[in-house]
N, C-alpha and C positions, 0 to 999 in steps of 0.2 A: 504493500500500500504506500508507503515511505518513496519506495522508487519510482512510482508509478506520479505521485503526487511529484515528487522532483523533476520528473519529466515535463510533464505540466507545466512547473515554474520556469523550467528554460525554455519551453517553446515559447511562451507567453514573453517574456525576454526579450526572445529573437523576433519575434516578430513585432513586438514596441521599438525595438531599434529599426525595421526593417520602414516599419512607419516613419519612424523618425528621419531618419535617409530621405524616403520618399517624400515626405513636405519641405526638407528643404533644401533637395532638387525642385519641386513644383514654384520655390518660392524666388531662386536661384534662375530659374526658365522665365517664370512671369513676373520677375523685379520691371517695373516700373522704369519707365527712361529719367535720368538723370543730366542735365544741365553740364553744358562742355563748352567751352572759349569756342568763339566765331558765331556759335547758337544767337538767335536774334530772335527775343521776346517783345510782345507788347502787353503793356498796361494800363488798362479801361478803368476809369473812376466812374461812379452812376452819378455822383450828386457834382462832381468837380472833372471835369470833363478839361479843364485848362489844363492837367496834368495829365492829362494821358500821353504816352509815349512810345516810339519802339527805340528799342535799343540793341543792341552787340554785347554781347558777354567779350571783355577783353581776355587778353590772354593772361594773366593775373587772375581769372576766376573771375574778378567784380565789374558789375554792370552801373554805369550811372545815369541815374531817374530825376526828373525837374522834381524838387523840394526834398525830394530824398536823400539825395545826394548818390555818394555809391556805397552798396550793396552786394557781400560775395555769396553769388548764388550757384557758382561749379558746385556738381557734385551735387545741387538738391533736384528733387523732382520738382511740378509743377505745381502738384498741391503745398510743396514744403515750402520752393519757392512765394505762392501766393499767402502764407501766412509769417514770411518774413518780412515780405512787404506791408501787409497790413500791420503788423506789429510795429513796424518803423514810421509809417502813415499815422496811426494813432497817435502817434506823440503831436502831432502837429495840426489834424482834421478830428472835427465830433465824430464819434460815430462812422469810418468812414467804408465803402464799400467799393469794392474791384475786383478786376478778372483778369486775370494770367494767361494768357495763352503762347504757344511755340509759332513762331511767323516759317522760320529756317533753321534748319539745323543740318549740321554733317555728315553725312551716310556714315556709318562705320568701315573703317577701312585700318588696311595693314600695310607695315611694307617689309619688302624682302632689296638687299643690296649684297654687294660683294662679289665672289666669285658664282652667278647662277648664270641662264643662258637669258633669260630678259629680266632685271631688276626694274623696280617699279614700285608704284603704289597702288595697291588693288582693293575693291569693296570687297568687305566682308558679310558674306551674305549664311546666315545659318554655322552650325559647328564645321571647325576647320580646324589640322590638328598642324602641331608646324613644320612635317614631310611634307604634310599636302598644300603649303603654305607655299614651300618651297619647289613643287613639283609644278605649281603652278606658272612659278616665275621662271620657267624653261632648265630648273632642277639643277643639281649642281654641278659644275664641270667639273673634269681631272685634275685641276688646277688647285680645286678648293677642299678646306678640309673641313669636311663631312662630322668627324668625330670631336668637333671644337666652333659647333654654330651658337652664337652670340644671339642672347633675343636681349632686346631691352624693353623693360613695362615701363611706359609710363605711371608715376606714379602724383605726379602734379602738373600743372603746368611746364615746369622747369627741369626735374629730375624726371630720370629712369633708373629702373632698378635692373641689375643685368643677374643671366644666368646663362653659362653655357648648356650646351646641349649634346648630346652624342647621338645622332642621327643613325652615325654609321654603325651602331650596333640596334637601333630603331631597326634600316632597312636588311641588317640580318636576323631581324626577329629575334637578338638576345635581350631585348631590355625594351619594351613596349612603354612602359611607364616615362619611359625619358621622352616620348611624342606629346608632348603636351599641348592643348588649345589653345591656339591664337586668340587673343583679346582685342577686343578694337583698342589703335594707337601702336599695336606692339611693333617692334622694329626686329626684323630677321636680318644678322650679317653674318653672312659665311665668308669666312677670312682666306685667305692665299695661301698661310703659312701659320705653325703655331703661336696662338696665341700666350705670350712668354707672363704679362698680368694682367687681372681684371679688376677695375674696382668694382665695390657691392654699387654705388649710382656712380650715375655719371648724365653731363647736363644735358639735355636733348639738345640743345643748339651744334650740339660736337656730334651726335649721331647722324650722320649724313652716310649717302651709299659710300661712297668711295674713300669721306675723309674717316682717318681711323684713330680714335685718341686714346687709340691703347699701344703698346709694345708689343709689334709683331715679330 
C-alpha cells in the first residue's frame, strides 16, 4: 500500500512539473511584444488633445512627449507603456485619460557576418536555431571556423553579451544543445581563425560583419 501510494506521489510530481514546463512555455510563446529603439508610438489625450503626439523610441530606450518630457519605455509593452505615461500625466492633468498605440515598429531580425557564403541581415520569422541561422546566410565556408561561432545578444541598447558556439560538433550530431535559438537582434560571426579572447559584452557599435574587436 506504502509503495503503491508512493507511486502516486511521484506521478502527481511529474506531472505538476510537467504542467509547470508547459505554462511557461505557453507564457514564453504568447509574451506580449515589448517596446525597442526606432519603435514609433502615439499618444491620444480625450480631454487634452494639444498633447497628443507621435514619437520615436531613441536609441537610449526613452521616448520624448510634449509636457512629459522623456520617458524610458524599451522593454515595456503597451499596456505597461500606457500606465507609465499616465502615471507621469497625473502629476501634471486632473484626472487624465489616453491611448497608447504602436504606429511602426521593426520586424525582428538577425544577423549573420564573417566567414558565411552571403552575410547579411535577415527577418526572423518563427523558431530559428543558429545552424539554421547560419545555413541561411549561404553557410559556412572552408575558410571559417565552424567550432568557435561568436553570437552576441543584445542585451540593451549599447551592450551585447557574447557566447561562443561549436557548430561543428552541432553538425556532427555530438552536442545538439550547443544549436541554440536565434533571438531577435542576435549577431552571428563566424571568425576566419581562432578566436584567441572573448569578452563576456562587448559594445554593439564594434559588432559589425567584418570589423572584429576581439583577438583573432
Amino acid at each position: 500500500m506504502k509503495s503503491r501510494w508512493k507511486n502516486v506521489c511521484v506521478l502527481a510530481l511529474v506531472c505538476a512539473q510537467a504542467s509547470m514546463g508547459l505554462a511557461q512555455q505557453l507564457a514564453t510563446r504568447d509574451a506580449r511584444y515589448t517596446l525597442r529603439p526606432g519603435d514609433v508610438i502615439t499618444v491620444d489625450y480625450r480631454y487634452t488633445p494639444e498633447y497628443n503626439a507621435t514619437a520615436s523610441i531613441e536609441p537610449d530606450g526613452f521616448v520624448s512627449l510634449p509636457m512629459l518630457g522623456t520617458v524610458k519605455v524599451a522593454g515595456l509593452t503597451l499596456p505597461q507603456t500606457h500606465d507609465a505615461l499616465l502615471a507621469k500625466a497625473s502629476d501634471r492633468l486632473n484626472e487624465p485619460e489616453l491611448n497608447v498605440g504602436l504606429k511602426e515598429f521593426e520586424k525582428p531580425y538577425y544577423v549573420v557576418g564573417g566567414e558565411v557564403g552571403a552575410p547579411g541581415r535577415f527577418e526572423l520569422h518563427g523558431r530559428l536555431t543558429a545552424l539554421q541561422a547560419v545555413e541561411i546566410a549561404g553557410g559556412i565556408k572552408t575558410s571559417g571556423k565552424a567550432s568557435q561561432v561568436l553570437l552576441i545578444r543584445p542585451v540593451n541598447g549599447e551592450e551585447g553579451q557574447t557566447r561562443l558556439i561549436d557548430l561543428k560538433k552541432v553538425m556532427a550530431k555530438r552536442q545538439l544543445d550547443e544549436d541554440v535559438e536565434v533571438r531577435p537582434g542576435d549577431i552571428l560571426i563566424v571568425p576566419k581563425t581562432r578566436l584567441a579572447k572573448v569578452e563576456p559584452f562587448v559594445r554593439l557599435a564594434n559588432a559589425g560583419f567584418y570589423v572584429n574587436p576581439f583577438n583573432l
